[in-house]
Every structure is written in C-alpha cells, then in structure tokens.
N, C-alpha and C positions, 0 to 999 in steps of 0.2 A: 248826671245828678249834680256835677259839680260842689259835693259835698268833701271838705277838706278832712277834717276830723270828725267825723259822728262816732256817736256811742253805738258801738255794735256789740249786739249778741248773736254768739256764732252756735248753730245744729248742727254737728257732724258726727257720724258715727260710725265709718267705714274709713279704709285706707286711702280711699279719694278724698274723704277729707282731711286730710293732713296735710295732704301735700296744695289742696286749695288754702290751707291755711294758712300755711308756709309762706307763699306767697305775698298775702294780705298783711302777713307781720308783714316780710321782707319790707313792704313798700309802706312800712310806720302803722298799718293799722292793727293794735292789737285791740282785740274783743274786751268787752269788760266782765262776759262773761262766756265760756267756753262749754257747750254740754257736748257731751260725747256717749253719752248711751241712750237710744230710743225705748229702753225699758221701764214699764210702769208711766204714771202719767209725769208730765212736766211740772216742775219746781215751779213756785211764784217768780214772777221774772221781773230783774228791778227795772227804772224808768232807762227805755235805749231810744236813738234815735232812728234804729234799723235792726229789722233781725236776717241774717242771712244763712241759709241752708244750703247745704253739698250733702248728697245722699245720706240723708237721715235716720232711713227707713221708719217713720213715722205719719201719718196726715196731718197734719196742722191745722189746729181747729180755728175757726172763724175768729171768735175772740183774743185767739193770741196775734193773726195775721192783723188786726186791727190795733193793734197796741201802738207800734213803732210811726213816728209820725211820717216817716221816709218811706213806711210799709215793711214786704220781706221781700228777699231777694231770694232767688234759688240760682246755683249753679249747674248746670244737666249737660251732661254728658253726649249730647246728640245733636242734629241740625232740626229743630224743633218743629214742625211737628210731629215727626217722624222720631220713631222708638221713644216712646213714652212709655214711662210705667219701670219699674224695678231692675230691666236688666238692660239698658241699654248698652251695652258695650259686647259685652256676650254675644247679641244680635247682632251688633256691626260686625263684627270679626267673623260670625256664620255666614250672613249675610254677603259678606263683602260690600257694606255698602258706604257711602260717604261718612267720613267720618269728621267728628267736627263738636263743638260745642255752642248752649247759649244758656244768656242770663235774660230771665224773665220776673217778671214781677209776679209774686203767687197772688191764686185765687184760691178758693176753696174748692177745687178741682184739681186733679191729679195732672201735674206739667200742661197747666192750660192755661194761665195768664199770658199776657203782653209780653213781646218781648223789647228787652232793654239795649241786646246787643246779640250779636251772633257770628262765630268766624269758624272757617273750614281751617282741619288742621291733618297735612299732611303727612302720614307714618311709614317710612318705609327705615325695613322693610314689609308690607305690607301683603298678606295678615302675619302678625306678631301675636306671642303670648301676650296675654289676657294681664298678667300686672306690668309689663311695658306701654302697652294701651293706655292700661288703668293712667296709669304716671304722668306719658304725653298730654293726654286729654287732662286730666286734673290741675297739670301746672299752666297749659296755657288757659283752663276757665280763668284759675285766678289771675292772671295777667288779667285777662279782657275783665275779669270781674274790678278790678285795680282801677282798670280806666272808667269805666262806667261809676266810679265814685267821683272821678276828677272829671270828669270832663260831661257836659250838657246832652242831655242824651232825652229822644223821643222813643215811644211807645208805640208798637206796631202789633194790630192785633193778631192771633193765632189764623191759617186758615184752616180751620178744623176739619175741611173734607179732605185734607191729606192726610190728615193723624194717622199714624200704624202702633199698636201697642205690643208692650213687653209682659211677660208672663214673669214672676219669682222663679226661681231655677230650680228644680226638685234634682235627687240623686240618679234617678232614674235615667234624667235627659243625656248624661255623660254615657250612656249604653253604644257600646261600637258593635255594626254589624258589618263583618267582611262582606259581606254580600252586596254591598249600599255604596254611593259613588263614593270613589278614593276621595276627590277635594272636599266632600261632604266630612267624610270622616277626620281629614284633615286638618278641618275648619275647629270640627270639635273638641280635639288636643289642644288647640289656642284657648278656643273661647273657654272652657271649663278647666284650666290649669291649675286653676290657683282651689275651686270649687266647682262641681265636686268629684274632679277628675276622669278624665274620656278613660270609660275600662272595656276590656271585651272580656270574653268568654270562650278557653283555650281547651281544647282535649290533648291531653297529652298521648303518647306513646301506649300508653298505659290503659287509657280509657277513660283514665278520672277528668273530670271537667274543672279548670281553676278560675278564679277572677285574675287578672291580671292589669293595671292600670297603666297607661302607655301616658310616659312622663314625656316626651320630646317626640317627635315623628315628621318624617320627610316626603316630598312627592317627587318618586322616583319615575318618569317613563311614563307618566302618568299612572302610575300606580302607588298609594300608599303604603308606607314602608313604616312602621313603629322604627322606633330609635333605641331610647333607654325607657326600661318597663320598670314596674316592683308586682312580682307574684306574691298572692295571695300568702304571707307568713316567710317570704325569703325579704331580702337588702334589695336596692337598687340594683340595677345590671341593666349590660347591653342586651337586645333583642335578639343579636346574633347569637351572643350566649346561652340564654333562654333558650331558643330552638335548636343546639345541637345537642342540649340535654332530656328536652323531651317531644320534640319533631320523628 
C-alpha cells in the first residue's frame, strides 16, 4: 500500500488482537481509534483512511467497509483459504495443518476478499498450546500486516474451491473420550486450553463419575497420558496423584 502514516481505526476484541496491535504501535502506527468489544452495534466512526481488523468477532457491515478510503484490512490467522470462519487456530492445532497467516482486503463475506500478503509461519514445538499459537501467529500477522502498509503490494484473488471452514467452539467439543485416538485426544488438550478446556469423564473407585479437565498431557508410547488435571471441585494436581486416590 505504501501508505506511510494513515489514519487507522483498529477492530479488536480478543487476545490476538493485542498482540496484532502491539506490533502496529511498535512500528509508529498508532490507531486514532481503538474498539475492543464486538458487543451491541458499532459507534459513529470519525473520518480514517483505513480500518483494520484482528478477530473481532463481529461481521462488518458493507457500509462501514466502504468508509475508509484505503478500504479494511483484516489480519487472519491461517493460510487463506483454508480455515475460514471463527476458529482458526483451534483447527490447525487439531488438525496439524500448515500454519501460517494472511492479510486480505475485506469484502462483505466472511474471510473472502483479496488477498494483500500471505506468509507460513513456522512453530515448533509443534502442536503447542493454543495461546502460544495464539501469540506466534498474532505477532507475526502484524509484522507482515506492518509491511503491507509500507511497502507496494498487489491483490490476489481467493481460490474459493479450496476454502475449508471453521465452526465457533461450543463446550461440548473439549469432551475426551479414552476410547478415541490418543494424538486425537492429544491435539484437543492444545487446541481447547485456553477455551473451553479438553475434560473427560472419570469413575472413580467408588463408582461416582467426576468431570475432570486435563490442563497439560503427553504422548507417551503412543498412548495419551494426561499430565496435570483439576477434578471437579478439588486444586490443580498431577494425574499421577489423581489416580492413586481414586484408580
């Protein structure tokens, strides 16, 4: 865009966007205006020359994406067209798939504009919990979202026949079943760490049945191994601990 200083209004409303934001100061841009909650409808918005967006959790109506004479920018969390939609990150980490960001130019379609720039971003150890991801990914969008201000940049359209989309994460999805592949279950201690927790469902010695949420867990032998747990109504603890009191 080779745009030195524009007036930007920044959409963020999650912990991805912070650290995109972070960034965007670091490198002199700060916003003229800052929203951070997608609740209820959006404030009058004064004259910008750009609005850019990191997970907002909102749609962006046509008329606002019209305003900025630059347009909007969005910062996404994925190698576009692939994992679209609310949970990107969650899904690469289940997944195991490439991980990576891009900046597009919105449309009034859900992560389906043009894109502006796009770069693979390597995490290891790799799959990691879900706000180490979050982090990686967020601080290098705004790098490349950094240079896509400074430097000349073309438009490359989506190819839509690849698109894969993402579902919003209900509490349910965090349900561990022993019975199901270990790196399955594995995957889901990462991706749902932070929200809304990989838990199973334990009988004890006893008979009583408890929830239990498995905060860290290992792949041992190729078998899944819980780490550090928290039972239903006790502290954190190890899983070793947990099972010699009621295994």
């Amino acid at each position: 865009m080779n745009h030195k200083n524009p007036k930007i209004i920044f959409l963020g409303s999650s912990r991805f966007s912070t650290f995109v934001l972070d960034e965007l100061e670091k490198a002199g841009h700060s916003p003229i205006l800052n929203i951070t909650s997608a609740k209820g409808p959006l404030p009058e918005l004064p004259e910008a020359d750009l609005i850019i967006v990191a997970s907002f959790g909102k749609i962006i109506p046509k008329k606002i994406l019209d305003l900025p004479k630059l347009g909007c920018l969005n910062v996404h969390p994925s190698l576009l067209p692939r994992y679209r939609g609310p949970s990107p990150i969650q899904n690469q980490i289940l997944d195991g798939g490439e991980t990576g960001v891009t900046i597009i130019r919105m449309d009034e379609e859900m992560d389906h504009g043009p894109i502006l720039a796009q770069e693979k971003v390597a995490i290891s150890p790799w799959p990691d919990h879900y706000n180490i991801v979050e982090e990686k990914l967020a601080r290098a969008g705004g790098k490349l979202l950094v240079k896509v201000l400074s430097e000349p940049t073309t438009e490359t359209p989506q190819d839509h026949s690849k698109a894969s989309y993402t579902k919003m994460i209900k509490k349910e999805d965090g349900l561990i079943d022993l019975n199901e592949e270990a790196e399955k279950n594995y995957r889901k201690v990462l991706a749902y760490s932070t929200w809304p927790g990989a838990h199973l469902f334990f009988k004890k010695k006893t008979g009583e049945e408890v929830r239990v949420v498995v905060k860290d867990a290992k792949m041992e032998d190729g078998k899944f191994v819980p780490v550090r747990v928290i039972p239903a109504g006790k502290r954190e603890m190890l899983w070793t601990d947990f099972l010699r009191g009621n295994a």
